[in-house]
N, C-alpha and C positions, 0 to 999 in steps of 0.2 A: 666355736662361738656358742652362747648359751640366750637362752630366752631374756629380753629385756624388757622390765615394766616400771610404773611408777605414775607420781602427780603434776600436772604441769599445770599449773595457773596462769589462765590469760589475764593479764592486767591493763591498764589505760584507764584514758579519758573518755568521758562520754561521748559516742557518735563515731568512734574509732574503725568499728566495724568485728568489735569482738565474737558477739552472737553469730554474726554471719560467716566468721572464720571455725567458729563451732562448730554449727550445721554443718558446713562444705566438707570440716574432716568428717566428721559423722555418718555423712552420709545423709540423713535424714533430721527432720525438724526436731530439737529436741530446746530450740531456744528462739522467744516470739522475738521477733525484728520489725522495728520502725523506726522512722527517721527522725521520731523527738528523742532529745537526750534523758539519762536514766531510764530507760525502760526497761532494764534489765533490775530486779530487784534482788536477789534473791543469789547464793554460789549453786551454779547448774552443772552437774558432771552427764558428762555426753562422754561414751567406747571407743576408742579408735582402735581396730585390728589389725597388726601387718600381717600378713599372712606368710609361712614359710616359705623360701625358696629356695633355691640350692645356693648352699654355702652360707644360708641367711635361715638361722630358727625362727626369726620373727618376733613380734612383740606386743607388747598391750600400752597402751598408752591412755590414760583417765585424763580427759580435759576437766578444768573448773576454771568455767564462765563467772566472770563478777560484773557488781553493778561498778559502772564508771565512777574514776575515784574524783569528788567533788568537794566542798567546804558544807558538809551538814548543818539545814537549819532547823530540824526536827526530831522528831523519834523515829519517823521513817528513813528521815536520810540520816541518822545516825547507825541504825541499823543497817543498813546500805554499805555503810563505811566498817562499821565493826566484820562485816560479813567480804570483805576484801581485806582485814587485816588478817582474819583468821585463815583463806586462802592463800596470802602470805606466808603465815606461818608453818602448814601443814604442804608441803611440796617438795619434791624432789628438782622442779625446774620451773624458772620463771619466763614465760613471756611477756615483753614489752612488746606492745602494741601502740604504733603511733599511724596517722596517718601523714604519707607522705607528700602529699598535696597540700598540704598546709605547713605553714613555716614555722620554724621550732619558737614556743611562746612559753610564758612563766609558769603556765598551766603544766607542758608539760614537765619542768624541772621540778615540779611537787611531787609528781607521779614519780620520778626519774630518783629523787631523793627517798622516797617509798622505798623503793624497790631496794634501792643502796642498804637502805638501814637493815630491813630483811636479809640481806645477807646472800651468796650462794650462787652457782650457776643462774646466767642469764641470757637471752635471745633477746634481741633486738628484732621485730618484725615491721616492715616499711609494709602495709598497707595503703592499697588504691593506687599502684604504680602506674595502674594503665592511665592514670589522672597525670602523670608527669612524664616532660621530655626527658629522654634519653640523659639528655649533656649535662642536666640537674640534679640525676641521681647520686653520681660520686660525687660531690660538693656535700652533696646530703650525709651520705654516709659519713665521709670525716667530720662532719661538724658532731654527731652525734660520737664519734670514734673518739672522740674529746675530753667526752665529756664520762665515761665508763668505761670498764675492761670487760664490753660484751666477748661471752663466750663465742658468739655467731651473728652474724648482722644479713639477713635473709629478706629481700625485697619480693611479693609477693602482689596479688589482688585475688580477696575472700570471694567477692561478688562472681568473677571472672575464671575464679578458681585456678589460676595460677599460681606456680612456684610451691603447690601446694603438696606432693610428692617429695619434692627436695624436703621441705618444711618436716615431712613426716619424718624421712628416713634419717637427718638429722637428729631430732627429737629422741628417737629410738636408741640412734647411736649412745647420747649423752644420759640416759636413763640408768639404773643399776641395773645386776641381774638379778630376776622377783618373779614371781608366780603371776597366775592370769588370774587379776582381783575381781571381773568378771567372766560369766558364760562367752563366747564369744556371740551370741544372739542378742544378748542384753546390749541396750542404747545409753541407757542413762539410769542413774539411780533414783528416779522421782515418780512416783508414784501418777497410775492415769489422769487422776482425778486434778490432780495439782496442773498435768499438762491443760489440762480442760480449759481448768480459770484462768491458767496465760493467757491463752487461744481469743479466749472470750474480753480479757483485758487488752488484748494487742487491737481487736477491733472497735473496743473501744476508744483507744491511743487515737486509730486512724479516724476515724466516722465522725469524733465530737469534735467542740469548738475549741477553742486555744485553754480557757478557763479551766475544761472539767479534767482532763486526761491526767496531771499527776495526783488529782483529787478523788480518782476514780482506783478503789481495791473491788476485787471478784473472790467471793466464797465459793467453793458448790457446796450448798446444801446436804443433797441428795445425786448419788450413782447408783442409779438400777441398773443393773444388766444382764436383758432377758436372752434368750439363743438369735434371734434376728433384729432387736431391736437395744439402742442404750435411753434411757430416760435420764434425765438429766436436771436438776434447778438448781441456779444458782444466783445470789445474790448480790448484786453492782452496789456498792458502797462510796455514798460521795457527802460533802460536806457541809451544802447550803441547798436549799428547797429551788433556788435557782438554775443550778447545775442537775438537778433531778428533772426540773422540766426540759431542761436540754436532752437530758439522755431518753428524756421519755420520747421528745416531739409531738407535733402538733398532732394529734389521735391517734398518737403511739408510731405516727411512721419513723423516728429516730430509732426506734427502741428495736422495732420488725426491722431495720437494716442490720442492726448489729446483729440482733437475733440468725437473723437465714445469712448471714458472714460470716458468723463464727459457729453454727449450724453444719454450714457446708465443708469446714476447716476441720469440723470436731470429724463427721464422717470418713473425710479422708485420712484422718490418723489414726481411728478408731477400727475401720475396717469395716463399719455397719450404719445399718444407719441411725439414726438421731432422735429423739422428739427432747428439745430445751426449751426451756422452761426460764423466762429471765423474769428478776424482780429488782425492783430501784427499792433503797433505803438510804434515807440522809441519818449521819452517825456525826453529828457536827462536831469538827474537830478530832476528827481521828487519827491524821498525821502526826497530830503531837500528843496520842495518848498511847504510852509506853505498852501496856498493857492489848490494845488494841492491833498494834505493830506484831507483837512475841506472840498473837493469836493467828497471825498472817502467815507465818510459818510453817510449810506444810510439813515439815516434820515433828512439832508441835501438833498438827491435826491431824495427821496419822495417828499419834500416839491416842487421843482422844477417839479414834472410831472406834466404833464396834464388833465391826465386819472385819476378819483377817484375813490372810494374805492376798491382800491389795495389791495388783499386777504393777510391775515398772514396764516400762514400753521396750520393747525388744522386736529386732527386726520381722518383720509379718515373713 
């Protein structure tokens, strides 16, 4: 048997529980999770290692996270959508991701026709099983067994971490034979800085009102980092002077919550500790400005630093 690697694209619907099947193979936080739809912006590759065993070389498997596929009404969520076709298109294996608690709806046969057109090896993953009886799941299966010639139909739950073992050594299985395209310490290909502003927009997500959360992009600024301490500021981007008083609160106490949230977050993935720095700036209309979107991108803003080799997050 020979070493086996390659790309697998998680794909779905928003709220499927992509992120969170990411992390769990991962191992470690390498994609922010909350419970509004779209949160995920951006294709996230997170490491998975098998490790050797006897009779088994093992393998590397490159997940890419995308944002839930949706009907774009902006330059954000067009970029969202362009950013899951090209995930699409560059992989070796697709997962579908559905969840299985909820009954098969039109939503999903957009995603399901997605996939079709892409072409190529596919997994069918039932997500949130421990949400459903027993005597519902094979009904499940066939209906979806229907409707594609998945290569594998694998019932699991991300949160619970189930099924999640099978999930891998499948994966492996179905992958070519290919070199290790990472260290095996490396996590994900996305630079610190970039996990930061997640961090800091996931507490976002959670902490504000219904209004500001998809209105709401995070810069950093500035990454200092000294031997025991990281400095940090970064910039909350939202689109009406209204939603700026929200994030701020009433004598800053909104703002001090997100701050010591995402603060505390940043420490514990960072390994040190913290001083953040947040500033509010209204950029009115910056979802629908093209330009403002392609600057979102942190490979895009990499490109732009000054400071080189900028660390990707690798297991401590």
């Amino acid at each position: 048997m020979a070493f086996r690697s390659g790309f697998v694209s998680i794909v779905g619907r928003p709220n499927v529980g992509k992120s969170t099947l990411l992390n769990a193979l991962v191992g470690e936080k390498v994609s922010i999770v909350t419970y509004k739809p779209q949160t995920t912006r951006n294709r996230i590759q997170g490491v998975v290692n098998q490790a050797t065993r006897k009779g088994n070389p093992g393998g590397q498997i490159i997940l890419v996270d995308t944002p839930g596929i949706h009907q774009p009404q902006d330059s954000l969520s067009q970029n969202m959508m362009s950013e899951v076709r090209q995930a699409l298109e560059s992989r070796d294996l697709i997962l579908l991701m559905v969840d299985a608690s909820r009954k098969l709806e039109e939503q999903d046969q957009v995603v399901l026709e997605l996939v079709k057109k892409a072409g190529g090896p596919v997994f069918l993953i039932l997500n949130k099983v421990d949400r459903v009886a027993k005597e519902k799941l094979l009904p499940l299966i066939e209906e979806y067994s229907k409707l594609h010639s998945f290569q594998e139909i694998i019932p699991i739950s991300a949160s619970k971490k189930q099924g999640l073992e099978i999930l891998i050594d499948k994966v492996i299985h179905a992958l070519p034979v290919g070199p290790r395209y990472f260290p095996k310490d490396q996590l994900t290909d996305q630079p610190e800085r970039f996990l930061v502003s997640e961090l800091i927009r996931e507490k976002v997500l959670m902490l504000t009102a219904q209004e500001v959360p998809h209105a709401a992009s995070v810069v950093v600024e500035s990454f200092e980092e000294r031997p025991q301490l990281v400095k940090i500021t970064a910039l909350i981007y939202c689109e009406r002077e209204g939603q700026k008083a929200i994030l701020i609160g009433n004598k800053g106490e909104s703002l001090k919550r997100i701050g010591t949230a995402a603060r505390l977050e940043i420490e514990k993935f960072l390994g040190k500790k913290v001083f953040l720095e947040l500033l509010v700036k209204v950029s009115a209309g910056w979802r629908d400005s093209r330009q403002f979107v392609d600057e979102l991108d942190w490979r895009r803003q990499l490109e732009q630093l000054s400071t080189p080799g900028e660390n990707k997050r690798s297991r401590k």
